[in-house]
N, C-alpha and C positions, 0 to 999 in steps of 0.2 A: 436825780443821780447824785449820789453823795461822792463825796473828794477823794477817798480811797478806793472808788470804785475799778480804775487801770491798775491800781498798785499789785504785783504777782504775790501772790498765796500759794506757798507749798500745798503741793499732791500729796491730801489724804490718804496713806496704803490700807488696803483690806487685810488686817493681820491674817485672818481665817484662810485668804487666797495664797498669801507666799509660804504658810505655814504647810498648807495641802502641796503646793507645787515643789516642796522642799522634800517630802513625804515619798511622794511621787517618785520624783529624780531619785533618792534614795533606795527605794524598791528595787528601781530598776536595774541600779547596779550591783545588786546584792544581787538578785537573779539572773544577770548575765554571768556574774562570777561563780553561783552557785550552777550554773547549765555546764561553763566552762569543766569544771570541778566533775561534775557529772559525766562530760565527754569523754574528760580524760579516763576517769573513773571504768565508765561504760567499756571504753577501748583496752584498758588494762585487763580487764574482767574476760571478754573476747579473743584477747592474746594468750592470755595463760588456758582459757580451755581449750585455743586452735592446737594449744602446744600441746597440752595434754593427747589430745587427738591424734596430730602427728608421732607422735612418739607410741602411741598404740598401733598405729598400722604400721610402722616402723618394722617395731621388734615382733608382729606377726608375721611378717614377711623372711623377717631373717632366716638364709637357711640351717641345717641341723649342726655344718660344723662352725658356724658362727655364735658365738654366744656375746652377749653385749647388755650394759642396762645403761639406755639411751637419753644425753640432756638433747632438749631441743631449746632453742631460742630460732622467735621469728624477728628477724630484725626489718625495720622501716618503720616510716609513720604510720598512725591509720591501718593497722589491720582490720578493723572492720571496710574499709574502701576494698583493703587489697580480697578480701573472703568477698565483697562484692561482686570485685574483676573477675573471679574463678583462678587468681593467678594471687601466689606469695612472692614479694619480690626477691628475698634470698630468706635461705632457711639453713643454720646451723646446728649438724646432729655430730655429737661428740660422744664419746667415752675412754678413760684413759689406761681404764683396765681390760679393755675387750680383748675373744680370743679369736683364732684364724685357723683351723685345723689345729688346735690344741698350741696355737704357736701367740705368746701373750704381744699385745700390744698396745699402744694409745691409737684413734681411729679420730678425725675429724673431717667433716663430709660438707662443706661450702655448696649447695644448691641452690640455682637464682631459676627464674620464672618455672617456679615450681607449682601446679597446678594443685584444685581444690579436688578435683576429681583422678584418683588414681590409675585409673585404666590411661588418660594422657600420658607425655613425654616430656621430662624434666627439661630446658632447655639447655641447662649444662650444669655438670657438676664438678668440680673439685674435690680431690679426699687426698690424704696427709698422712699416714701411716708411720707411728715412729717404733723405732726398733731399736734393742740395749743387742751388744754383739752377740751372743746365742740366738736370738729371733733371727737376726739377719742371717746368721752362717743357715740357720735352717730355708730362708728363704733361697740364697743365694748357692746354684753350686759351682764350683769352677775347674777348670781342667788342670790336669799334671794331679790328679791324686785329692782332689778336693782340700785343700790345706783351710785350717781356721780364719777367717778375719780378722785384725784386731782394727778398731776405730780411732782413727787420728785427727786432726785439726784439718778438718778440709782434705784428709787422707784414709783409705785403706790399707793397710800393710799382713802380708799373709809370707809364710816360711814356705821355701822350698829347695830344692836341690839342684845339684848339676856335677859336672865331673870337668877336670881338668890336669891332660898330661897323664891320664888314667887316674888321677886321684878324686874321691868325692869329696864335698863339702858342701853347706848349708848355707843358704843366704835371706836375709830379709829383704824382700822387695815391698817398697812402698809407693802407691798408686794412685790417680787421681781418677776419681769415678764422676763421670755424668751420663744423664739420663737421655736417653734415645730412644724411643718410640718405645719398643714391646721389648728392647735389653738394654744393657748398662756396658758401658763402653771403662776399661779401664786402660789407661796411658801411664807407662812405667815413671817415677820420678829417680826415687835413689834406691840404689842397692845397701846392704850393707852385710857384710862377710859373719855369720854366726859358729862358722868351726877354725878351731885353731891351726894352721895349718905350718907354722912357725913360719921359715923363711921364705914358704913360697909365696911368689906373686899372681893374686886371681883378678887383680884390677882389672886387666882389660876383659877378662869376664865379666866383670859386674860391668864394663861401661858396654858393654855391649847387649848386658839383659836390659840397661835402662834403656837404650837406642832401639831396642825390637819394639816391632809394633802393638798398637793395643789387643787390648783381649776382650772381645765380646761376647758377652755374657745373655742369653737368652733368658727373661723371666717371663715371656706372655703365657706361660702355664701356670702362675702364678696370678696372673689377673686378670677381671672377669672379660669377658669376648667386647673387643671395640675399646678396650682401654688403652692410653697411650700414656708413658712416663715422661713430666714435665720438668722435674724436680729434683733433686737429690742434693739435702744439705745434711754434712757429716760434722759431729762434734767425738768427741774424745767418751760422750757420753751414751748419746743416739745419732741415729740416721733417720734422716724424717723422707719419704720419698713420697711424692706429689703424682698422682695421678689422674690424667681429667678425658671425659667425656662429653658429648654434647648429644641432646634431640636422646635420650633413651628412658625407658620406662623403670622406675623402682621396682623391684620385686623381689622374689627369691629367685625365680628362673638366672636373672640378672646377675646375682650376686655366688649362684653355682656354675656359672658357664665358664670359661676358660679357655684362651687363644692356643694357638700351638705355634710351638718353634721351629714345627715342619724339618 
């Protein structure tokens, strides 16, 4: 036994071994990042042709006096999981030029557990309908003579008449609109006198057309059967008016049916 025999000697490495296991490890991650890469890839690919799809059975369905050329986006993660489930978890169909019995508008259609197969029932939809004031007056008719709209800040204001002490004169009434099931409920705010009347006094007329009650306005002939109005936001611009459903089926039948104001 020679005298260096206890003294420690560094571990010889097998270059070839950490050189492969370095190799190795390297592969790996390259190919977990290239699968990932691929998933995404895979899913993206998936989503644009589901979209393509829906957006064809869409606009076959539309009925004749609908005309629209339809964006879809399917929003969530994993559309391929969701085309799994038979169920899209919300699905956005948009257009901003569509028309409505030749009446132009922007149309945005929020659908959540929307089904792969379309003979099923959407689970609810929302849709957005915005309108510049000629859409609206066509939509909208109102009593005393049908007078025009005009779109204010969170108001509608429309011209009309009245008499007092046997004299006529003109007044603007301006109105605040919200949305009540199947019509539109309008609550007077201000008056304001549009004929010259010189020294006579019509004030306590105007404060009294603002004091009368509101004016309900029926439009479920206007929208299709089981719809309800949630919505109604007014700019000086458009009127975006929100209407939602639950548990019903897409179609044309759907989309030509029509409630009554009975």
């Amino acid at each position: 036994m020679t005298e260096d025999f206890f003294v420690a000697r560094p571990v010889e490495k097998n270059p070839s071994r950490v050189r492969r296991w370095v190799i190795g490890l390297v592969v790996a991650i390259v190919l977990l990042v290239l699968g990932v890469i691929a998933l995404f890839a895979g899913d993206s690919i998936a989503r644009a042709i589901a979209e393509d799809v829906v957006k064809g059975q869409v606009e076959q369905r539309l009925p004749e006096n609908v005309e629209a050329d339809v964006d879809v986006s399917i929003e969530g993660d994993w559309v391929i999981a969701q085309l799994l489930s038979g169920r899209l978890d919300h699905v956005i169909m948009s257009d901003e030029d569509a028309t409505v019995d030749g009446i132009p508008l922007g149309i945005r259609v929020d659908a959540t557990e929307v089904p792969t197969d379309v003979k099923q029932p959407v689970g609810h939809i929302d849709a957005t309908a915005t309108l510049d004031e000629t859409a609206l007056n066509s939509l909208i008719t109102l009593p005393s003579g049908d007078p025009d709209l005009s779109l204010g800040d969170g108001t509608l204001a429309y011209e009309n008449s009245s008499a007092f002490l046997g004299i006529q004169f003109s007044y603007l009434l301006s109105v605040i609109p919200q949305a009540a099931g199947t019509s539109l409920i309008l609550t007077p705010e201000t008056a304001e006198l549009t004929t010259d009347l010189g020294s006579v006094d019509v004030a306590p007329v105007l404060e009294r057309l603002v004091g009368d009650a509101p004016v309900t306005v029926c439009v479920a002939d206007y929208l299709p059967e089981g719809a309800q109005l949630t919505g109604l936001e007014v700019t000086p611009e458009a009127a975006d008016l929100t209407l939602s459903m639950s548990n019903v089926k897409l179609s044309g039948a759907l989309l030509e049916s029509r409630g009554s104001c009975g």
